[in-house]
C-alpha positions as CSV (number, residue, x, y, z in Angstrom):
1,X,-27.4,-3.3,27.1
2,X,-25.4,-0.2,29.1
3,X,-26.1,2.6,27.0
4,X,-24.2,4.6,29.2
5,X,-20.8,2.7,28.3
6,X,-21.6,2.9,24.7
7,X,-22.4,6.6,24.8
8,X,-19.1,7.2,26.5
9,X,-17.1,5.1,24.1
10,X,-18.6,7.2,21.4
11,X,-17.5,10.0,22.9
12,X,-13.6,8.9,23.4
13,X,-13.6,8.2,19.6
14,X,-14.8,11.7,19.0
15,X,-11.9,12.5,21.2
16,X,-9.7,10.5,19.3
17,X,-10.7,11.8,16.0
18,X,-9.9,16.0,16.8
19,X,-6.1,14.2,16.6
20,X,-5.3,16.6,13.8
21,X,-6.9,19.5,15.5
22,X,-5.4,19.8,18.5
23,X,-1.7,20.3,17.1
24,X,-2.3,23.1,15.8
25,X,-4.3,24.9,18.8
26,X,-1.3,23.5,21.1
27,X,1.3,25.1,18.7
28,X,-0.6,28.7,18.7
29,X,-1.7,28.5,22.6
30,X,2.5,27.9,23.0
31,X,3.5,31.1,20.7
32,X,0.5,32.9,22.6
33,X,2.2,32.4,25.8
34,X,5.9,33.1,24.7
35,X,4.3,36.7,23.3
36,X,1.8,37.3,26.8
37,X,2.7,35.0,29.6
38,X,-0.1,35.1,31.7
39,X,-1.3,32.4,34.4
40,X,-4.4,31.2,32.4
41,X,-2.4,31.1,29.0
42,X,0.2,28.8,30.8
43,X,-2.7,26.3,32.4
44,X,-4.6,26.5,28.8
45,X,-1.2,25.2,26.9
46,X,-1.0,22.2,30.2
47,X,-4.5,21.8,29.6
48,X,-4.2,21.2,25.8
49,X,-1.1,19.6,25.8
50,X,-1.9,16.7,28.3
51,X,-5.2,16.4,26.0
52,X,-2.8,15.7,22.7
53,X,-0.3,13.2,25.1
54,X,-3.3,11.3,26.1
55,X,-4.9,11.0,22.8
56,X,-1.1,10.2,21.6
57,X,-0.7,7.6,24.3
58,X,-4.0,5.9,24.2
59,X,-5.2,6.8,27.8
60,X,-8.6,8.0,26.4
């Protein structure tokens, strides 16, 4: 058996369970960023919010 496949597969539907969480942490990195724009805040909101379109999407 590939363990390693398994463990990664767990990890995706760990992924895939923080749904519910990441809405929220997009929504306050983007009113974060509209109060102090600064270059990290801007790549932390691209960062999170590619996370909750993948998740939406099904690419993880």
């Amino acid at each position: 058996m590939n363990w390693r496949r398994l463990k990664h597969h767990l990890f995706f539907k760990q992924i895939k369970r923080s749904r519910e969480l990441l809405v929220p942490l997009v929504l306050f990195q983007f009113v974060r960023t509209l109060l102090l724009p600064t270059a990290i805040d801007v790549l932390i909101l691209g960062g999170i919010a590619f996370a909750y379109l993948a998740v939406q999407l099904d690419w993880l």
